[in-house]
PAVOLO-569195 format. One record per residue (C-alpha): z, x, y. Coordinates in steps of 0.5 Angstrom, whole numbers, padded with zeros to 4 digits, always signed. Layout:
# PAVOLO-569195
ZXY ...
//
This chain:
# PAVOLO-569195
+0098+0009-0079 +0093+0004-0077 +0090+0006-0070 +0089+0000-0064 +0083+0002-0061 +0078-0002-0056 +0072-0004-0056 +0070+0001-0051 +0074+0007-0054 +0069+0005-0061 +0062+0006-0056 +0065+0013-0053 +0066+0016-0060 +0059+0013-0062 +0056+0017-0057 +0061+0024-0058 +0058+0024-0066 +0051+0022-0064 +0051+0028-0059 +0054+0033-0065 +0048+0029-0070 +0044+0032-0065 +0046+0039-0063 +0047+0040-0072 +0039+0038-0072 +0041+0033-0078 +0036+0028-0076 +0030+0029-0079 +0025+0026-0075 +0023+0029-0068 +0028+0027-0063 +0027+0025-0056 +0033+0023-0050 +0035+0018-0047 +0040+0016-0042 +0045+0011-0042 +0048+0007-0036 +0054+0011-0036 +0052+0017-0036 +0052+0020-0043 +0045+0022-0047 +0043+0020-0054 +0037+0021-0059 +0032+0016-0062 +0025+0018-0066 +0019+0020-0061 +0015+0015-0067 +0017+0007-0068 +0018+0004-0076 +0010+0002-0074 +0008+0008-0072 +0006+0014-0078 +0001+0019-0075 -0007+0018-0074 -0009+0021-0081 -0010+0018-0087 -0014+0020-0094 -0020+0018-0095 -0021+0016-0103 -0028+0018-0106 -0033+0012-0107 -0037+0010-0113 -0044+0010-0112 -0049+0007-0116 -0048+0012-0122 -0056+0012-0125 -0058+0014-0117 -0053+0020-0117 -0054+0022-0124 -0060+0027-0123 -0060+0030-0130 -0061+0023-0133 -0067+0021-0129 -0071+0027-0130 -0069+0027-0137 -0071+0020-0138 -0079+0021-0133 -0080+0027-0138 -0078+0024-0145 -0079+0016-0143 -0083+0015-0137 -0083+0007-0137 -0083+0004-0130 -0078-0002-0133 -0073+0003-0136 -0071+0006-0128 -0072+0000-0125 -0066-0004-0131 -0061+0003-0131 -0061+0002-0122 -0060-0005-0122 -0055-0005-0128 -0052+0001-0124 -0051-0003-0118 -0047-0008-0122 -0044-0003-0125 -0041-0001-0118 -0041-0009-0116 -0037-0012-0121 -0036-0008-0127 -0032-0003-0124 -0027-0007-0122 -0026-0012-0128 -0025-0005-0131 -0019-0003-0127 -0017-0011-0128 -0016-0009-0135 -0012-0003-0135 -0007-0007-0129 -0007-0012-0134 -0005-0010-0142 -0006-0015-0148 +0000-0019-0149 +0002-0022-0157 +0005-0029-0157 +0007-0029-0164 +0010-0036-0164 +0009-0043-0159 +0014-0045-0155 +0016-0050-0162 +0017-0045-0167 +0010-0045-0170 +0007-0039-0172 +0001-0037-0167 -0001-0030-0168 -0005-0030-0161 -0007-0023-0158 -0006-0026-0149 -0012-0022-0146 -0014-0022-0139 -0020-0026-0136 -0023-0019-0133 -0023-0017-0141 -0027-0023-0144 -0032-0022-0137 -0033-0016-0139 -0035-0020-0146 -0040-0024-0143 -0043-0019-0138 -0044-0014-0145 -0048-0020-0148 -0053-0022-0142 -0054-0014-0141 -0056-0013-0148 -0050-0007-0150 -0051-0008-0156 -0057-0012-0158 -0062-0006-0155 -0061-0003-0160 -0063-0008-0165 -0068-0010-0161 -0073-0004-0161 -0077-0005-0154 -0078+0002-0154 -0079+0004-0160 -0076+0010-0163 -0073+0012-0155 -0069+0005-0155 -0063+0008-0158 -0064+0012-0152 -0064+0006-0148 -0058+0002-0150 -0054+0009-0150 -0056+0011-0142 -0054+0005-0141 -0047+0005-0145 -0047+0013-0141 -0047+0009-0134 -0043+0002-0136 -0037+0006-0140 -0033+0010-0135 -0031+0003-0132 -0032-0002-0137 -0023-0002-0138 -0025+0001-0145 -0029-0005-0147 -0034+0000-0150 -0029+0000-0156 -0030-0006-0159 -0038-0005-0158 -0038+0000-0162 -0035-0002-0167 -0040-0008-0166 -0046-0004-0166 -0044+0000-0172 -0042-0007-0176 -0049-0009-0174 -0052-0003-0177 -0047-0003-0184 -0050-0011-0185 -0058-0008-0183 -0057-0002-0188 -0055-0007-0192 -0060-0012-0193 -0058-0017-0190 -0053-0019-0193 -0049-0023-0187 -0055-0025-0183 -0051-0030-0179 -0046-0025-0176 -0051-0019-0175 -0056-0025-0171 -0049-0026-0167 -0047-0019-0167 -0054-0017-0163 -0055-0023-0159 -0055-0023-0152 -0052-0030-0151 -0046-0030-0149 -0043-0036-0152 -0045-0034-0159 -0044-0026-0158 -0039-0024-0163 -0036-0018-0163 -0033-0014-0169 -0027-0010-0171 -0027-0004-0177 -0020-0005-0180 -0020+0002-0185 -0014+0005-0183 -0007+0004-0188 -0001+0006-0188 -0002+0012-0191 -0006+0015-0184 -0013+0016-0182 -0019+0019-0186 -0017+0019-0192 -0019+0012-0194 -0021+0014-0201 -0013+0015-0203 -0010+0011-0197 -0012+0005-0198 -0009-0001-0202 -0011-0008-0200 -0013-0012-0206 -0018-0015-0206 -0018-0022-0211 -0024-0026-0214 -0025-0033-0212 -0028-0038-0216 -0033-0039-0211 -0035-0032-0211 -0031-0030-0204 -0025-0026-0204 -0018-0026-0202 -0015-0020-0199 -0008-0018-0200 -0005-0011-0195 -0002-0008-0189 -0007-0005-0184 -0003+0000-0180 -0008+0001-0174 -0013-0004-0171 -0016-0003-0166 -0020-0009-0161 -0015-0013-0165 -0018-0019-0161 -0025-0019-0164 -0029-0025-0168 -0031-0021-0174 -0028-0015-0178 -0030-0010-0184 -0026-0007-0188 -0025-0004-0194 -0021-0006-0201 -0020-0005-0208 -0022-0013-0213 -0016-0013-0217 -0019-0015-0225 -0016-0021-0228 -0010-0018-0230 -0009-0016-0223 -0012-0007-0225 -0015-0004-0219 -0020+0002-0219 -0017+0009-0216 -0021+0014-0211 -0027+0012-0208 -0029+0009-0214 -0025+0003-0213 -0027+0002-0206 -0031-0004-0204 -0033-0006-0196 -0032-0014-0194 -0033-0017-0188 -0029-0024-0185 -0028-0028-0180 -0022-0027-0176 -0021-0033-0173 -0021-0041-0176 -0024-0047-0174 -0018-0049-0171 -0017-0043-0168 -0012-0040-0172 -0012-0033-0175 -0016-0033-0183 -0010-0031-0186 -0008-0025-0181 -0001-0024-0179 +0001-0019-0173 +0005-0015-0173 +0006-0012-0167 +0002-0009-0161 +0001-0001-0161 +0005+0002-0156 -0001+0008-0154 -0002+0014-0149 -0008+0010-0146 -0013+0006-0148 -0007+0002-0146 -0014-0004-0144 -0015-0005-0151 -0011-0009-0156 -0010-0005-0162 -0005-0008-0168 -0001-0007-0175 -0004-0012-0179 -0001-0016-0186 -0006-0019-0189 -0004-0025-0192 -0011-0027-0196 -0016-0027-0191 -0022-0030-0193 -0028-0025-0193 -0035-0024-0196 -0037-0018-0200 -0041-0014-0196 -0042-0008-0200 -0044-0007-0208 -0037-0007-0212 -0035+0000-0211 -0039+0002-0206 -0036+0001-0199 -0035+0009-0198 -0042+0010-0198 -0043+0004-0195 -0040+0006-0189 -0044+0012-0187 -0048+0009-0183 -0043+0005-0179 -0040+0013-0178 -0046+0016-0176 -0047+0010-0170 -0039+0010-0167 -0039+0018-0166 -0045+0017-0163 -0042+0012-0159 -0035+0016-0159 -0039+0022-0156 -0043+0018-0151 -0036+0015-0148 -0033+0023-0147 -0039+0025-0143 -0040+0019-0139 -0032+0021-0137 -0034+0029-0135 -0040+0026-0131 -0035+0021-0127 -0030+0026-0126 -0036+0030-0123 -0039+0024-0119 -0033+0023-0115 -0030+0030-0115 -0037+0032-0111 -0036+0025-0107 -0030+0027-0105 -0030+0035-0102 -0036+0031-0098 -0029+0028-0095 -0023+0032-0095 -0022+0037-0090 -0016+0042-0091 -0015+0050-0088 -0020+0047-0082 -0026+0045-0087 -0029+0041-0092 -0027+0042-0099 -0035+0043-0100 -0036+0048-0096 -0029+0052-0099 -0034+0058-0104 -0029+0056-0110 -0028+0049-0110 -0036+0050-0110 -0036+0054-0116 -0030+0051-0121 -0035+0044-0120 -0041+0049-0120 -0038+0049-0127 -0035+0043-0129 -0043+0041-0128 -0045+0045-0133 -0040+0044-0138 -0042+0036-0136 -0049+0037-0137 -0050+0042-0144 -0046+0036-0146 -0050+0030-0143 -0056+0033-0147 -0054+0034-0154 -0051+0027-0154 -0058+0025-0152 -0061+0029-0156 -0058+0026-0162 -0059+0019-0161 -0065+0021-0160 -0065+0023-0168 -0062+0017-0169 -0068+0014-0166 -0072+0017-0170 -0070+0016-0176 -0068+0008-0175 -0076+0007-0174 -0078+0012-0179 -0081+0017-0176 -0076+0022-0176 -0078+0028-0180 -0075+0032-0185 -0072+0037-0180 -0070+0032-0175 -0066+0027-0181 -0061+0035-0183 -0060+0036-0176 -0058+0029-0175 -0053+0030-0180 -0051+0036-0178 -0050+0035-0170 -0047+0028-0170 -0039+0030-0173 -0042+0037-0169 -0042+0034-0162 -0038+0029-0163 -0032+0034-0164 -0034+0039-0158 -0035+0033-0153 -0029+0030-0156 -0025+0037-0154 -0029+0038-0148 -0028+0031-0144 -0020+0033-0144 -0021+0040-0141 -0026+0037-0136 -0024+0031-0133 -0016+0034-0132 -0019+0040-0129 -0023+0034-0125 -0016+0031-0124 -0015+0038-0120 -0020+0037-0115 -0016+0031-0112 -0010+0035-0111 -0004+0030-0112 -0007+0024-0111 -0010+0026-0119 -0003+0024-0121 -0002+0018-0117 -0003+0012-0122 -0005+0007-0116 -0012+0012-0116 -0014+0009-0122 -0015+0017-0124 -0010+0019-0129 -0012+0014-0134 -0019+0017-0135 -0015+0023-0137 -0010+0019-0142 -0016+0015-0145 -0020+0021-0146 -0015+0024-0150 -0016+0019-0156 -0023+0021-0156 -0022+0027-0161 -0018+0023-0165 -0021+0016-0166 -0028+0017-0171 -0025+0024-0175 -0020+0029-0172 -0025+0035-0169 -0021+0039-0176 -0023+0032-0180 -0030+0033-0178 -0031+0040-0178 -0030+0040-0185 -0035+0034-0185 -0039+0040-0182 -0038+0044-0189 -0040+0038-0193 -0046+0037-0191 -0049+0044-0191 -0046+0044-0198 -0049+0037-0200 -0056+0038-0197 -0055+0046-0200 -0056+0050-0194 -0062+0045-0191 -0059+0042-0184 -0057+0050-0183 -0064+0051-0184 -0067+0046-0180 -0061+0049-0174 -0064+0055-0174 -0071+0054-0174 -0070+0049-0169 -0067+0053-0164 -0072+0059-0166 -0077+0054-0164 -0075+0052-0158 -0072+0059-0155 -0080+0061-0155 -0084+0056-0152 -0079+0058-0144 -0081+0060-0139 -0080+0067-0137 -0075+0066-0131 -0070+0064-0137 -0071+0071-0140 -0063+0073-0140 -0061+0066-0142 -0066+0066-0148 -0063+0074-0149 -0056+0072-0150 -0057+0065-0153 -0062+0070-0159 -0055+0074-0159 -0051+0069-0161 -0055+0066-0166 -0056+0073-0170 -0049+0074-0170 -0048+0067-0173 -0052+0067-0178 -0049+0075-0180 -0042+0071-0180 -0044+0065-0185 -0048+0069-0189 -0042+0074-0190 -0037+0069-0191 -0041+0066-0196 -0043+0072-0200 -0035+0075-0199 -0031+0069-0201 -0033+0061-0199 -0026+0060-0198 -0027+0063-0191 -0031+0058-0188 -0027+0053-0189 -0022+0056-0185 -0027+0059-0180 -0029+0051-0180 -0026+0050-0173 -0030+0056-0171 -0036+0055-0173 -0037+0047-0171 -0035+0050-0164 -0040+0056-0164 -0046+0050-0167 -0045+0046-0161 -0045+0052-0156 -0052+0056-0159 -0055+0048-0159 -0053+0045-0152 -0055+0053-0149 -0061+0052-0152 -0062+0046-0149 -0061+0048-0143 -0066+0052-0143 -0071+0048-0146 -0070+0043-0140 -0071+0048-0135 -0078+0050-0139 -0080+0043-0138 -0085+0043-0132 -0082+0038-0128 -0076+0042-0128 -0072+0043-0122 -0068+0050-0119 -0062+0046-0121 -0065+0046-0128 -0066+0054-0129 -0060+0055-0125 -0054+0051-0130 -0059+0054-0136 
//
């Protein structure tokens, strides 16, 4: 039955089923009243559709990254105390908050896209990057990233300086400090080599922005990862004028959109035979890209679809023969490469211990700011200790980083002496595997100290923890390289342990008498490792191998400790020194 109602009827039952709103409390908002003209009461929210509350969070502000930095600035007045090196560091760190910053979050905003055709059909293989990515470009270039390294202004300490400056620069470089070290480590290949491609290497270091070149490193295959002596299947086929073709698929290859690429192959004989094993390997460089602007004999196939890292254009590649240049001597290119891995886990490094330091920075920035339980998180005793800790962490890792590429240093200039070249050997798959692992634990636990805003993308906050995930896989997996820790005690017969050992011995006895209890414990630790390798050795060899993990984990940690404590003898050592140490 339909019911015929009036218009005053249907107003009267709106005010009975707003009463009954009211006294079931399903309003969710505070409710006021308000009378109408004929008698009756009603509710309506105390706050308008305008009006929210008074308190808003504040976000933590990036301030210039080499003032807030301490530990940098005095370890660079005791190691290099050059007036112009703190003058460039704080003029680039206020580009860096200025304008870097944002272009870095610009890039993460704004992925690269592949346009494999143009709108008639014609095959086009074009990687569409933003504008923010090719400025990040220009600005590597005038701020010399990579030419630093190369230019020696600084002698044995100038990979010290390119790499303080990376430190500040990478955090908010929207990952642009990947194709950088694959730059720099083709730049390093080419010098090693002799100089086989002078042009590219001049393009490769140069600070002009119009003729800087940045450079891929094309290795991974199908068959996956670090294994390139059984994995790789590129063929590569003599020309008569002496260049190369190259034919295979490279499964994973990151800053796709580079000018200039290494990677390896096998040259087939003349009845199409090739040479298996590392034997058979020779390293090539090309040009990516034609003077008509089409790739050199490239076909893309897609773009990765990666957990972070999502800024960078990483890509499956078919190379259909791509011109290149034999860069190596013919069954060379795996030796030939060593140099380029030395100086991208180096890098690799730098970019994990450039995350645990701006985690800390704006973690600290913001208890200066929150308020909750009736006081400041900074004035909260466990807030403080859990950065307290999270500092530490962040710097032990922040010196061994720079203690390598200071060996690095030293060893470029020829100066380095036989100790320095072993402990270089042995600390670079070491610091690069624990810092790897440790930016993940420090910048997720950074991540706590913003509550949920850590987890809110609009922050910019979780994509420094998806982005430090990769840093323990990219240039060997911490098993990869703990195993690369074996091989070269095996290889040097026991001397970069040797040369481990000694070093730390020495610097545990020239501190200072306030760090007796750390140098007590730090001497423990070291006499208990040694007890373990030399049983392990002398049982069964097989063991290391399988405390392999461990024991890289166990190196790292004697050897940041003691560098603590050898930066907190030095004589212009603050309180805050002794106190991490």
């Amino acid at each position: 039955m339909i019911l015929q109602v009036s218009v005053r009827g249907n107003l009267q039952a709106l005010r009975v089923f707003g009463r009954q709103l009211v006294r079931c409390g399903s309003s969710s908002a505070p409710l006021g009243r308000t009378e109408l003209d004929d008698g009756a009461v009603t509710a309506h929210p105390l706050f308008s559709r305008s009006t929210i509350g008074s308190f808003f969070q504040e976000q933590p502000l990036l301030r210039n990254p080499f003032t807030q930095d301490a530990l940098l600035q005095g370890y660079l007045r005791r190691h290099l105390p050059v007036q112009e090196v703190e003058a460039e560091l704080r003029v680039f760190g206020e580009r860096v908050v200025r304008e870097i910053d944002a272009l870095g979050r610009e890039c993460e905003q704004n992925p690269p896209r592949l346009q494999q055709y143009e709108a008639w059909g014609r095959r086009t293989d074009r990687i569409v990057t933003c504008p923010a990515w090719t400025r990040m470009k220009h600005i590597s270039a005038q701020e010399g990233m990579v030419a630093a390294g190369y230019e020696r202004r600084f002698g044995e300490w100038s990979r010290v300086y390119q790499m303080s400056k990376l430190y500040l620069y990478a955090p908010s470089a929207g990952l642009y400090s990947c194709p950088l070290a694959m730059t720099d480590g083709a730049a390093k290949v080419i010098e090693s080599l002799g100089m086989p491609a002078r042009e590219a290497f001049e393009r490769l270091t140069s600070r002009d922005e119009k003729r800087f070149w940045t450079s891929g490193q094309w290795m991974t295959e199908r068959r996956g990862g670090s294994d390139v002596a059984s994995g790789t299947e590129t063929v590569a086929w003599r020309q008569e004028d002496g260049q190369f073709r190259l034919h295979g698929f490279k499964w994973f290859t990151s800053a796709t959109d580079a000018d200039f690429t290494l990677t390896l192959a096998r040259i087939a004989d003349s009845n199409g035979h090739t040479i298996p094993g590392s034997r058979g390997l020779s390293l090539f460089c090309a040009e990516v890209w034609g003077s008509d602007g089409r790739t050199n004999g490239i076909e893309i196939q897609r773009l990765k679809d990666k957990l972070g890292t999502r800024q960078m254009p990483t890509a499956e590649l078919l190379l259909d023969g791509m011109q290149a240049q034999l860069l190596s001597e013919e069954g060379r290119g795996v030796a030939s490469i060593a140099n380029m891995l030395t100086l991208t886990r180096i890098h690799n490094t730098v970019s994990a211990v450039a995350a645990m330091r701006r985690i800390v920075q704006l973690s600290r920035e913001y208890s200066t700011k929150r308020s909750v339980f009736g006081k400041l998180l900074k004035d909260h005793p466990l807030h403080i200790q859990t950065l307290t800790r999270l500092e530490v962490e962040t710097r032990a890792a922040f010196l061994m980083m720079m203690e390598v590429c200071r060996l690095l240093g030293r060893e470029e200039t020829g100066v380095a002496s036989e100790r320095e070249t072993h402990l270089l050997r042995l600390l670079t798959p070491v610091v690069k595997l624990y810092t790897g692992k440790q930016a993940v634990a420090v910048v997720s636990e950074g991540l706590e100290c913003f509550g949920g805003q850590g987890y809110i993308e609009d922050t910019g906050l979780p994509a420094m923890l998806r982005d430090a995930q990769v840093l323990s896989i990219w240039e060997g997996t911490t098993n990869v390289l703990s195993l690369d820790v074996l091989r070269s005690v095996s290889k040097s017969s026991g001397l970069v342990l040797q040369a481990f050992f000694s070093d730390v011995e020495e610097r545990l006895r020239s501190a200072g008498p306030a760090l007796v209890p750390a140098v007590e414990s730090l001497s423990s630790s070291l006499s208990a490792l040694a007890k373990f390798i030399q049983k392990a050795a002398a049982q069964n060899p097989a063991i290391l191998e399988l405390a392999a993990r461990d024991l890289a984990y166990s190196l790292a940690r004697v050897y940041m400790g003691v560098l603590l404590v050898d930066h907190a003898s030095w004589e212009g050592a603050s309180d805050t020194d002794v106190y991490a140490a």
